[in-house]
N, C-alpha and C positions, 0 to 999 in steps of 0.2 A: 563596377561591382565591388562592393566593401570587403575588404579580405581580414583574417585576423590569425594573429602568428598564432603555431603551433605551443602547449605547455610544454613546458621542459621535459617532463617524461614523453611525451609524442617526439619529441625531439630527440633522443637518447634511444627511444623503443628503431628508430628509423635507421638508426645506426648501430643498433649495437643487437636489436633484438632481444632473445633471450640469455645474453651475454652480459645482462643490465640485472645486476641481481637486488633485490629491497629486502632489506631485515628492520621491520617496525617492533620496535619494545615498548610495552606497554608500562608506566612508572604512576604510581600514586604520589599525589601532588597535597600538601594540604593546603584547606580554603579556610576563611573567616569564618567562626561560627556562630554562635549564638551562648551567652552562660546562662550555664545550667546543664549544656549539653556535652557530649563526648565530642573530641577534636576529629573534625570530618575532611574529608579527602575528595578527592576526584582523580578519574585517570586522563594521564594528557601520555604523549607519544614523541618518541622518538627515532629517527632513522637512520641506515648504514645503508651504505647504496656501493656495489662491489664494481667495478666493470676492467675489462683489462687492461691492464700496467695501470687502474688508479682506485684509492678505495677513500671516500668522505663518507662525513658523517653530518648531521646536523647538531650544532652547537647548544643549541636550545631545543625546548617541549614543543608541543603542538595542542591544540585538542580535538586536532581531527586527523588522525590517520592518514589520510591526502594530502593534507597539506606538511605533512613533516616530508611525506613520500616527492611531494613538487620541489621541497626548497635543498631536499637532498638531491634532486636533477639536478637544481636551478645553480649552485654549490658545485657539479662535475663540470657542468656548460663551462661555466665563468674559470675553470681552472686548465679548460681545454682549451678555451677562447673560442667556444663554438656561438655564434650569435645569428638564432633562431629569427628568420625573416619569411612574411607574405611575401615572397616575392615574383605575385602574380602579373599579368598584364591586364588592364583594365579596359582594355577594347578590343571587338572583335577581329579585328585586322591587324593588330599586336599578338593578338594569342593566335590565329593563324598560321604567323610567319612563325612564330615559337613551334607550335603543334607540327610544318614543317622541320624546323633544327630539329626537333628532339627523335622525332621518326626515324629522321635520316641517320643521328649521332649513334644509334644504339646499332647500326649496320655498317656505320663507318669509321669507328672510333674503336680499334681493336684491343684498346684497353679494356674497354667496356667488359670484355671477355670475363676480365682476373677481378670484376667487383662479385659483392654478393646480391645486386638486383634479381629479385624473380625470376626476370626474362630470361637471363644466362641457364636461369634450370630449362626452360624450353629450348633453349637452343642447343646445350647440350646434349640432349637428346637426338636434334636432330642434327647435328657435325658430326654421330656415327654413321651416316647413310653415305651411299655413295653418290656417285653423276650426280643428274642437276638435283636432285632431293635434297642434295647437301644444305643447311643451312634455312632450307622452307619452311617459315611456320605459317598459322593463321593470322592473320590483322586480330583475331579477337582477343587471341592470347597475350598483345600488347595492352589493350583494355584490361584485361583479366588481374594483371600483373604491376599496372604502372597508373598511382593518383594522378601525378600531375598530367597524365595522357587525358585523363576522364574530367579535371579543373577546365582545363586548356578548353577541352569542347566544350563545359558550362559556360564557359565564356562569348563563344562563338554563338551559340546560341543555349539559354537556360533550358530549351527543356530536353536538351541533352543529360541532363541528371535524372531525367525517371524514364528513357527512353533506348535502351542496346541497341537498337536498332538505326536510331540515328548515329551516334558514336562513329558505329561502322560505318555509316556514310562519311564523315567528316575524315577520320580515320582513312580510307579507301582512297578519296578525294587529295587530301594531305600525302598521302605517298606516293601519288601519281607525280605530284611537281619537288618531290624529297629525292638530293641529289646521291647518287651512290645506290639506291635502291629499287628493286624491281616489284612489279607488280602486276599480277595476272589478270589479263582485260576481261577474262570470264567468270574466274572466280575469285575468292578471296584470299590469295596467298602475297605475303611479300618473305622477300630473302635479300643479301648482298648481293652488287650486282659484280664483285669482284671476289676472289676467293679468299680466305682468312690463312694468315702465317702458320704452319704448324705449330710454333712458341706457341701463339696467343689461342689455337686449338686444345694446345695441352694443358694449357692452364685452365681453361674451362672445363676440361673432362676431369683433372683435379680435384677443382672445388663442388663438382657435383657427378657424383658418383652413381651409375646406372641401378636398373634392379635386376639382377640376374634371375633371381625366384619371382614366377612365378604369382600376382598378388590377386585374391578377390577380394572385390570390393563390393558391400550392399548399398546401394540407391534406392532413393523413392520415384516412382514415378509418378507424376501429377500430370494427370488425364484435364486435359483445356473444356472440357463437356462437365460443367457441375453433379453429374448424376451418376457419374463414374467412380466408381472405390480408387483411393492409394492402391499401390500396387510397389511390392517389395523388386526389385531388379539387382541383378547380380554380374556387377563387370569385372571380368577377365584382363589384368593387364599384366604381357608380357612378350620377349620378343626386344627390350629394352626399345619398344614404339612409342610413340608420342600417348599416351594419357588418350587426348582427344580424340584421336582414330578412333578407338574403343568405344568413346562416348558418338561418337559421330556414327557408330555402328549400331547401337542402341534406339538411338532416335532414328534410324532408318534415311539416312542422309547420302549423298553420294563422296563428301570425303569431311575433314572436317575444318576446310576453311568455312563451310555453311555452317557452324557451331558459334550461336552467342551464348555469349556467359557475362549473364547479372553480378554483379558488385556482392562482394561478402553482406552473408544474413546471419543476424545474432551477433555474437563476442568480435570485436574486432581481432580476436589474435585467432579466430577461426576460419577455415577455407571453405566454409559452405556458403554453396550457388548454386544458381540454376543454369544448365545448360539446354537450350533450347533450339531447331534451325530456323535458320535463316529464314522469312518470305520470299519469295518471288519478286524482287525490285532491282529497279535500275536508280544510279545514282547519276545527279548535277553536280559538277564540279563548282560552279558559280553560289559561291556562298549568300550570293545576295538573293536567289533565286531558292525555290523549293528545293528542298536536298533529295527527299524519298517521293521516288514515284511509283507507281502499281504496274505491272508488268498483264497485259490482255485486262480481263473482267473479276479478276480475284479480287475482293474485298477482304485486306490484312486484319482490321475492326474486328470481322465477323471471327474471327479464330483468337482474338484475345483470349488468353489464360489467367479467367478472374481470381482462382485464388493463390498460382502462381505469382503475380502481378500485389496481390495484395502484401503477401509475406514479405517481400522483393522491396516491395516500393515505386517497381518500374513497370514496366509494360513487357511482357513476357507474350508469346506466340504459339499458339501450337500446344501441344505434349511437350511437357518440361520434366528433365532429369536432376533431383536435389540431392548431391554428390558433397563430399567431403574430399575434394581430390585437389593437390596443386604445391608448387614451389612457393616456399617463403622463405626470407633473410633469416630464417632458425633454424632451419634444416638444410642439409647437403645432399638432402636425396627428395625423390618423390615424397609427398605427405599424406598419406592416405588413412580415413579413418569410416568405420561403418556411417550411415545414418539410418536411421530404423525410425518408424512410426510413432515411436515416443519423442524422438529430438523435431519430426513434425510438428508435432504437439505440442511442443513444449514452446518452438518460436511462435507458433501459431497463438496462445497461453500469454507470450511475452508482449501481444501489440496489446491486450485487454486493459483496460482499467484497472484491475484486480491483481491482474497475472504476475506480476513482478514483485508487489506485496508477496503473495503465495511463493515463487521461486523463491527471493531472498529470504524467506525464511527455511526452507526445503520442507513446505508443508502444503502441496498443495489438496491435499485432500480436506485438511484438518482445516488452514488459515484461512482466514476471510478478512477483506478488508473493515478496518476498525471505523466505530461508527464513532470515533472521538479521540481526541490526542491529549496526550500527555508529556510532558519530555518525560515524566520521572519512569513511566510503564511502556513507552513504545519499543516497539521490537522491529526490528530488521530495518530496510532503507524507511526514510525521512519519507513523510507525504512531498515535502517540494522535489526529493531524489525521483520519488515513484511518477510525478505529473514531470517530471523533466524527462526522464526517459519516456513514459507514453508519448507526449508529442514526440520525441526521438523514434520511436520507432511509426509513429504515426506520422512522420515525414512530415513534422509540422514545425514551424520557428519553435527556438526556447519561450517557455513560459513570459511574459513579462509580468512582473508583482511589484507595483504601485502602493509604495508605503507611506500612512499619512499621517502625522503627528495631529494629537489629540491635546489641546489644553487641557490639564489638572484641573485650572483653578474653573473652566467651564463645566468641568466634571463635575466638583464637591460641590457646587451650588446647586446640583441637581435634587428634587426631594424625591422622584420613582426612579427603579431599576431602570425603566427605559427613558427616562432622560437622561440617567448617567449614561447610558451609550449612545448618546446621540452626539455628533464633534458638533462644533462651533464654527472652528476655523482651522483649517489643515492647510501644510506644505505638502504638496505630494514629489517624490524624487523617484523616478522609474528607473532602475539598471535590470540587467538578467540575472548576474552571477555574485554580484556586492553588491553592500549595502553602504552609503554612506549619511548619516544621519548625524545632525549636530545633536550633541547633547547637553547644554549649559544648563536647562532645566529639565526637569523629573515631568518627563511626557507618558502618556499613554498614547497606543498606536494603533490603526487599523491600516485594511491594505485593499487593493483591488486588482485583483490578477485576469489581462487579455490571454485570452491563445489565439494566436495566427499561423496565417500560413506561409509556405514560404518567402510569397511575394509582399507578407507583412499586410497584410489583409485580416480585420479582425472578425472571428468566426465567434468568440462567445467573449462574453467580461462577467467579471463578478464581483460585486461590491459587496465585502463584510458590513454586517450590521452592529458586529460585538466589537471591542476593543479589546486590546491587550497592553499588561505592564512590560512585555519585551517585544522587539520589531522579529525575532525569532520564531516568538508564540503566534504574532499575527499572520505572519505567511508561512507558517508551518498549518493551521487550523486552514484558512483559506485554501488551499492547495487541495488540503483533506476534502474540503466541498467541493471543490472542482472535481475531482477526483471521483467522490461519491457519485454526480451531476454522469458523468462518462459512466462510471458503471451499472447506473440507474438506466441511460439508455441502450446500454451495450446488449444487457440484460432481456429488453423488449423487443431488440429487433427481430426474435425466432417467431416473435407474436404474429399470428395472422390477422395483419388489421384492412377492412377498407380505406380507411380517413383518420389519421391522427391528426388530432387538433395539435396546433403551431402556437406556443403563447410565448411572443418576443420576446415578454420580460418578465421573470417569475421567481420567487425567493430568492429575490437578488441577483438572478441572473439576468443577461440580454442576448439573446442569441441573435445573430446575424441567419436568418433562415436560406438564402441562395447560395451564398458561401460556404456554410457549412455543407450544404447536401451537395455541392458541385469536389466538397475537399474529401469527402469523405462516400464518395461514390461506389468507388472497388471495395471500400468494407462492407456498404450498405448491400450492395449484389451480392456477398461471398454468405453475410449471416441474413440475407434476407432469402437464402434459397431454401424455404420451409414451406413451399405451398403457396408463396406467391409469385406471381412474375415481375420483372425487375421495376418496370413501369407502374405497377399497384403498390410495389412494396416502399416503404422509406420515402413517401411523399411529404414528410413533413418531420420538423422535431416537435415531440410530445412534451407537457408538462411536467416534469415529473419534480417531488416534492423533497428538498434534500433537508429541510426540517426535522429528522429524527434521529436525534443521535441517538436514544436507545430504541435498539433493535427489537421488535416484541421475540422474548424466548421461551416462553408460555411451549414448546413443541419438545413434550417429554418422551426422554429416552424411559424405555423399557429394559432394565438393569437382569443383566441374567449371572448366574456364576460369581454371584457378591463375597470375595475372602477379604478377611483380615476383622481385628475387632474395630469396633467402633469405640475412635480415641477422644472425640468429641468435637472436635477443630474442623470446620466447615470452612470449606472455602464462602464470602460472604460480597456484594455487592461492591466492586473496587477493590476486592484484594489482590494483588499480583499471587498468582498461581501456577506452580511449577509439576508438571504431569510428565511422565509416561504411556508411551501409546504404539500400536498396530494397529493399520487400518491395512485388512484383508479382503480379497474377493472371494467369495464360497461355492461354490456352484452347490444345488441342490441338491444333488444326490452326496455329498461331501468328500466324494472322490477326488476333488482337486482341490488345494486351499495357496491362490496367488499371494503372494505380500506384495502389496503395492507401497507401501511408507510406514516409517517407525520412528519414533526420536527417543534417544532415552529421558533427556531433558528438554521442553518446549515448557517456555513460560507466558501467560500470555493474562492478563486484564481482567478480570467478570464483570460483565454489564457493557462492554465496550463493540461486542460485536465480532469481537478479532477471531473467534474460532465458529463454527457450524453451530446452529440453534441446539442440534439434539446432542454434543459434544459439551456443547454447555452444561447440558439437562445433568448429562450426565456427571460431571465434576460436581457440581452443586450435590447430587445427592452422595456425594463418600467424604468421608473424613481423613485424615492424613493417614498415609497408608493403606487403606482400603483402595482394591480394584475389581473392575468390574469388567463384562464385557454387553455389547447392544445392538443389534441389528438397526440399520438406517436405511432408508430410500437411499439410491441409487444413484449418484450425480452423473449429469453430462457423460457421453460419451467421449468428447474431447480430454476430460479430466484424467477419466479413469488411463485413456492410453497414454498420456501424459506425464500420470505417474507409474505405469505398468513399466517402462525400461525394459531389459531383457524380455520381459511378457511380452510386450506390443502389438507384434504379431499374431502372436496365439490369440491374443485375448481381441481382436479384432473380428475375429468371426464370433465368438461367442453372443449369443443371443441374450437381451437381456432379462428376459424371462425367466431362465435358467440359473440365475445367482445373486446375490444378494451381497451387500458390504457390509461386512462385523469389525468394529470397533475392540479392542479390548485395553483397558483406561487404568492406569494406576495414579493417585494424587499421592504427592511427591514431597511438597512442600506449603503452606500457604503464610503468604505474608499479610498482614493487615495492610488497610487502605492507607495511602501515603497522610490523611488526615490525621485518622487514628494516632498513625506513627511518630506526628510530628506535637498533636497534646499529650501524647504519651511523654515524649521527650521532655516538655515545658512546664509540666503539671503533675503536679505528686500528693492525692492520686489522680490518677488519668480524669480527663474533664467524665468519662460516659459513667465511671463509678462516684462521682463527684455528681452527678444527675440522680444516679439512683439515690445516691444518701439523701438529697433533697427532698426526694419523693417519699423515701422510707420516714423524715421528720412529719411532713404533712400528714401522712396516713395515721401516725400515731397518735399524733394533734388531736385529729377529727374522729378519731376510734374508727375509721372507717372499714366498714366490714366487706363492700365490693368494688374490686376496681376493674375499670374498662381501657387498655391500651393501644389507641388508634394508629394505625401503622408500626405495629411489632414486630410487623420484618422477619427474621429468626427466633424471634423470642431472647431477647437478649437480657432486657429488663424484667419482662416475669420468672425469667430462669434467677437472676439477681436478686429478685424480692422474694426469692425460696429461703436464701441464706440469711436471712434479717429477720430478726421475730417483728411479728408486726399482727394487727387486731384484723387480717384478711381472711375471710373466707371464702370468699369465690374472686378469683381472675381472670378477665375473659381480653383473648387479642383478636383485632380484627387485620387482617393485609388482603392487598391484591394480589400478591405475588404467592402461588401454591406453592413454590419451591423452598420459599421460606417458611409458610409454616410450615411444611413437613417437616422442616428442620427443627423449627421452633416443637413439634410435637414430638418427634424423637427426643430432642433433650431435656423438656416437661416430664413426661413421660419415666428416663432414668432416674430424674430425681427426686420426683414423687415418689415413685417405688421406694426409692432406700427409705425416703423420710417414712414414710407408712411401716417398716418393720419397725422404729424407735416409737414414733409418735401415734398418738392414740387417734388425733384430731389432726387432721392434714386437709388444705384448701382442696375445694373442687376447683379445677380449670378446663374452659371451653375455648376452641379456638373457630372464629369465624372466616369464612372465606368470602371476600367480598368489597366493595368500597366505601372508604371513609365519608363520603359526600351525599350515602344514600341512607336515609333511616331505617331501624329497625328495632322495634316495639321490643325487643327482647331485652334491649341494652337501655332501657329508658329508668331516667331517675337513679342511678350507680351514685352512691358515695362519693367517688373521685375518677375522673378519665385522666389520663395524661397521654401528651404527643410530644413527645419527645424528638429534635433533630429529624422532623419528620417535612415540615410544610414548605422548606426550601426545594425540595426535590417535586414539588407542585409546581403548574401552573399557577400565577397572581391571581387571578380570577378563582382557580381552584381554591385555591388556601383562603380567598374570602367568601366562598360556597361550603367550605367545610367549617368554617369559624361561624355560618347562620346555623347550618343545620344542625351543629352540636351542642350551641347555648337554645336555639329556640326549638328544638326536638327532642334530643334526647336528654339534656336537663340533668346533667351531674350537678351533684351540691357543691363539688369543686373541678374546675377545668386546670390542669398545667400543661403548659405550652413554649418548650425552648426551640431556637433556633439560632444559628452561628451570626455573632454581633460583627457587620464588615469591618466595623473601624479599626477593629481586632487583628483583622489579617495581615499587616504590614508588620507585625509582633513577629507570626508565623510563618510568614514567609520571610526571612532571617533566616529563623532556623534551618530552613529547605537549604539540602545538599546542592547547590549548580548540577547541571544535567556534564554529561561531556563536552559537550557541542554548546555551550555557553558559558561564557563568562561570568560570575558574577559582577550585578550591575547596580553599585551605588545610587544611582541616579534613576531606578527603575520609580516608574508612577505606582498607583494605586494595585494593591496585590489582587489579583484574580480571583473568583472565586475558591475556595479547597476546596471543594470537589467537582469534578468537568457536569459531573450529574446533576447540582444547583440548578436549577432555574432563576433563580435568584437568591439575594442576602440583601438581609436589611441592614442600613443603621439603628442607633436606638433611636433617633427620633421617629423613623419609617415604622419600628415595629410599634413603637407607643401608641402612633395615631392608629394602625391596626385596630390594637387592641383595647385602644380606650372608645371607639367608636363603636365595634363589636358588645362593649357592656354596655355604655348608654342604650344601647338597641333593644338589648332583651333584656333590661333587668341585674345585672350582674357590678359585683366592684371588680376591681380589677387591681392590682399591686404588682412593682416590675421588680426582679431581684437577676438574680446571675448564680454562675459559677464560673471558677477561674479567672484570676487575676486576683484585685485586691477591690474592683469595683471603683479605684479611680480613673481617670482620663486615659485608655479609651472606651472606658470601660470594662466590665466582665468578658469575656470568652464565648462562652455562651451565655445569651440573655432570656431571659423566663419572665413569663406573664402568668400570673395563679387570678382566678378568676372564681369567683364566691358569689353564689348565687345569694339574692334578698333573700332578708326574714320574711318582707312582706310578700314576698311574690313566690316564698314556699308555702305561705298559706293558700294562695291561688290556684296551686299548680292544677294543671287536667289533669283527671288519670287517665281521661279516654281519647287517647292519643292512638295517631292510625293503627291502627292492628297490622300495618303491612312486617314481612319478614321475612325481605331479599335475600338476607346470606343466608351462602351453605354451610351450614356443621361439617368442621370438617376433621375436629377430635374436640373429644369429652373425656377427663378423669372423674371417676375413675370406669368409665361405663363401655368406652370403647379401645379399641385396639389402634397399634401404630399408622397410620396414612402409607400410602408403599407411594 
């Protein structure tokens, strides 16, 4: 079996504990930048690492917080001359005879006494006893206490690692032939078989020190019958007796060498287990021979504790007690600490797909996993952090992520978006943890991430379709689909289904169907317990479609208690958004008011998914410094206790009839989209006012007196064409997005008004609610449309069903049409800041899209032939121009298409064009009132 040494901090933590002190500084670094722009930085890290009689530091930065914190271990090792080794046995009759020595060393080696191992806290407790009691523990509190005890039996045999039960047999088995030490042929006790020095007594009563007071301690108890509530439990420990007695009293035991205890759950520097008894079995001593046998006609199976068992990892028995009790190399005394309903909840929270996104950020009411990555906007652990711990807590191998260089020059010879991301010919190089990748040429990269399981058995793969300019970007996105993939089905398993369809391989997925449902069994029992039985339920993995990075958020909040003015600054598609928030429980009668979560500053994405649909609704409609408060549907009940904390309890009987969740929201900050920010930087003036001007020369060209703005979003551009005289009299925007134009109507709205005290003659403007792709007779025949940065965020197929319908239906005398020129993006991405977590990369391929929300970006040949095929069609010339840059190689910035209908074919025109008129009105100046 392949063993693999401990990091330097595992190795430091084992000896020194919390006697290992880290101080990381955070220092601004500057990077390369771009002229024209201001000198940009990034932070990288440095560490001081204290421990006793020695204190290093790291010489150099870091730009990951871990890794300054490993090389400051790696720096104390090499100054102690401590050199970290597997050094396991690689066969079971090697780790026998070992599992032997060790057993016996720790009863016979009275030095053992004066270490700070675990076990000395158990035994000191019990070298205060008298007669033969002296010195008795359980066999389990060796497990309990000691890895290499629990290695030793994975070796002997593997599925000693998700099984307490066996342990204790091997365990039991192993101290019967371990010399020096005694062991009870009925139960499960061993002790010295000789009595210990008073020196080496004293010294142990020393370095661990009794409890004289009195302690209680809160437990959960987990009823093995799915149908049974948690149950709060209250152990009494005192007497300076063993911990275990107490527990062994709880569970209804006759002492507590019949007490196993499961392997720490959650944080590794936490003591929380399960304590559960014993079966009824007789053990084989002969390891080559079954180890556990049934003792009469019990069936051990049938009393499995499914969600015991699930949290665990292992196979748990019976009624299990999840306690926070035990000795560690930090403490000198008992370590005892509550567990309540909420730290259920919350490991319970931690195996999800989701749930670690949500803790790392401490939102879990608010945060949601993100439907898209960014380095520049992601908040809290990494998608590949988030899919490394889920299989980690899913007791499944690391990740493996499969990186695969992409030829450039197969790229640039590509004439569609999706040839550009199709490879030619790949290297693929698989590691788990590094990356090693030559870089002599400027590659692009994609990746393909297996999850397996322990035995390296592959349960799902996933082959990216898109590519990336950094190997960072590609298995940080993949990860994220994996990711989604797991919380897409996590989500369905409550569904009462007869028959889910199995589809092997699906938006790039492959699932292995036996394997996975044979690995992931105890989860499928634990959330399939909604009405089906185990055998009906989780008979298949379903299809589900991870295709949608935007989330639909069309699910508006109902704003109540709106303060502060309106400053005009809307958070806006892609902006990073910095809020204040409460999310409280109310009961109905409003005599109780719980706080479940608050942040004062949470920043998170718009458009990306990262926070609750109706949490969105709501940010979208305040302006900076306005806050509001909104009543939401009710999440889960797991959630709500999860975040309840001290509540837990209480709020576990409460009925959910009786109360309701109120949000109350303040916007804080809003930053533009990283695109914004980066032609902002490049271009003076910014490319979007550099759009308007375009549009404002046109209009005045053409005396044009109606203009039509197809996807206007917030109204950004008719608010713009308010400040420009210009020969307009009516302005009409069409979007799908309601949220925007209320925005857009709200700020039309203000500024009509003021213009209307000065001016005599002020435009009327209508805003439509509805799609660019569908005709409507209202908007037929307009002087001038424009679409502005609009048909990348389409579908290809969209954006040439919106380019028929708008030259051969609704028939403006003039069409304009920009969108971002890719050949452009290697310019602006320069100027992008490095994220922390990467380097700038010289040698990076073809820049990415700027914005994750693209669906695509053309070149100018790509958009020419669009556009010049679209005129021959219906009639129209068509002429390419740009803004930003100077219009030589690589062209403009943004590239525009103006599109001019014939002379001859305005003589033509129908006027009896369908009468249909899909969209809704959803503001008129000056006739109706603001949209709520």
């Amino acid at each position: 079996m392949p063993t693999t040494a401990p990091t330097p901090k595992a190795v430091l933590h084992q000896r020194f504990g919390a006697k290992a002190r880290y101080t990381v500084e955070e220092v601004r670094e500057a990077v390369g930048g771009c002229p024209g722009l201001a000198p940009q930085t990034r932070s990288v890290y440095r560490c001081a690492l204290e421990l006793p009689g020695l204190s290093v530091a790291t010489p150099g930065t870091f730009v990951r917080k871990k890794d300054a914190e490993q090389a400051a271990a790696q720096i104390a090792l090499d100054k102690l001359g401590i050199q970290p080794t597997a050094n396991i046995p690689t066969t079971p009759e090697e780790a026998w005879d070992e599992l032997i020595a060790r057993i016996s060393g720790f009863f016979i080696d009275e030095s053992f006494l004066s270490s700070t191992h675990p076990l000395v806290g158990h035994l000191s407790v019990t070298l205060r006893r008298t007669g033969d009691l002296i010195g008795r523990l359980p066999l389990s509190a060796i497990a309990a206490c000691d890895v290499k005890v629990n290695t030793l039996c994975k070796v002997i045999d593997s599925k000693a690692e998700f099984d307490p039960l066996l342990v204790l047999s091997l365990m039991y088995n192993a101290a019967k032939q371990s010399p020096g030490v005694s062991v009870n042929d009925s139960n499960f006790w061993i002790q010295s078989q000789k009595p210990y020095s008073p020196e080496a007594v004293d010294l142990a009563l020393k370095r661990w020190s009794c409890t004289s007071d009195p302690v209680e301690v809160e437990v959960i108890l987990v009823p093995h019958m799915l149908e049974d509530e948690l149950k709060i439990v209250r152990v009494n420990l005192q007497d300076n007796e063993h911990y275990m007695s107490y527990v062994a009293e709880k569970l209804t035991v006759s002492d507590s060498s019949h007490v196993l205890v499961s392997r720490t759950i959650g944080k590794a520097s936490s003591e929380i287990r399960l304590y559960f008894a014993a079966p009824s079995v007789h053990f084989v001593s002969d390891i080559s021979k079954n180890v556990l046998a049934c003792h009469g006609d019990g069936d051990i199976n049938c009393q499995v504790n499914k969600r015991a068992s699930y949290i665990s990892g292992q196979t748990i028995y019976g009624d299990a007690l999840l306690a926070n009790i035990g000795y560690t190399r930090r403490d000198s005394e008992l370590h005892t600490e509550d567990v309540n309903l909420c730290t259920y909840y919350r490991i319970l929270l931690g195996k999800l797909p989701d749930g670690n996104c949500k803790m790392s950020r401490d939102a879990i009411l608010a945060a949601q996993l993100p439907s898209a990555y960014s380095r520049f906007s992601w908040k809290g652990l990494s998608p590949r952090d988030l899919l490394c711990s889920f299989c980690r807590n899913q007791r499944l191998s690391e990740p493996l992520f499969a990186v695969s260089r992409v030829s450039c020059d197969m790229l640039t010879s590509a004439v569609s978006s999706e040839e550009r991301g199709a490879p030619a010919k790949s290297v693929e190089n698989q590691y788990t943890n590094d990356v090693r990748i030559d870089k002599e040429t400027p590659d692009i990269f994609k990746c393909v991430v297996k999850i397996c399981s322990r035995k390296q058995e592959i349960l799902l793969e996933y082959s990216a379709a898109d590519t990336w300019s950094k190997e960072s970007d590609a298995i940080q996105n993949s990860a994220l689909k994996v990711l989604i993939w797991f919380d897409n089905y996590f989500k369905q398993l409550n569904t009462k289904t007869d028959e889910l369809y199995l589809s092997k391989c699906n938006d790039g997925f492959k699932i292995h169907p036996k394997k996975f449902l044979q690995e992931f069994a105890m989860c499928l029992s634990v959330y399939g317990n909604t009405g089906c039985n185990d055998s009906g339920m989780c008979s298949s993995v379903g299809p589900f479609t991870v295709d949608t990075p935007k989330k639909q958020l069309e699910s508006t909040a109902n704003l109540t208690h709106i303060e502060g003015p309106d400053s005009g600054v809307f958070p806006s598609h892609g902006s990073l958004t910095c809020i204040s928030y409460t999310a409280s429980l109310v009961m109905k009668d409003k005599e109780k008011i719980y706080l479940l979560e608050s942040h004062n500053e949470f920043e998170f994405e718009i458009g990306t998914g990262a926070v609750s649909n109706q949490l969105e609704s709501c940010v979208t409609q305040l302006s900076v410094n306005q806050a509001a408060c909104f009543i939401t549907e009710l999440p889960p009940r797991d959630l709500i206790l999860a975040a309840a904390s001290e509540f837990s309890h209480e709020l576990s009987n409460v009925s959910r009839e009786s109360c309701s969740l109120e949000f109350s929201v303040k916007v804080l900050q809003v930053t533009e989209p990283l695109e914004d920010r980066m032609e902002k930087a490049l271009f003076s003036p910014p490319l979007s006012k550099q759009r308007v001007e375009f549009a404002v020369q046109h209009i005045n060209e053409l005396h044009a007196t109606t203009l039509v703005d197809f996807g206007c979003g917030s109204g950004s551009l008719l608010d713009s064409l308010l400040e420009h005289p210009t020969t307009l009299e009516k302005l009409v925007g069409v979007d799908i997005s309601r949220k925007g134009l209320t925005r857009a109507a709200k700020s039309l709205h203000q500024k009509l008004s003021k213009k209307s005290l000065v001016q005599t003659t002020v435009p009327t403007a209508v805003l439509y609610y509805g799609s660019i792709t569908d005709f409507d007779s209202r908007l037929y025949g307009f002087d001038i449309g424009t679409c502005l940065e609009v048909i990348e965020h389409m579908e290809e197929d969209q954006a040439s069903l919106f380019g028929n319908v708008v030259l051969s239906s609704f028939r403006p005398a003039v069409l304009i049409v920009s969108t971002p020129n890719y050949e452009y993006n290697p310019i602006l991405q320069r100027s992008a800041m490095p994220s922390k977590d990467d380097e700038a990369d010289e040698n990076a391929g073809p820049c990415k899209f700027r914005n994750h929300d693209h669906k695509f970006e053309w070149t100018r040949a790509q958009f020419q032939c669009w556009a010049t095929d679209l005129a021959v069609k219906h009639n129209y010339s068509v002429e390419f121009r740009g803004v930003g840059g100077s219009g030589d190689e690589p062209g403009y910035a943004s590239q525009i298409a103006v599109f001019r209908r014939t002379a001859r074919d305005t003589e033509e025109m129908c006027l009896n064009k369908d009468p249909g008129q899909p969209y809704e009105l959803l503001w008129e100046w000056p006739n109706a009132s603001i949209p709520v």
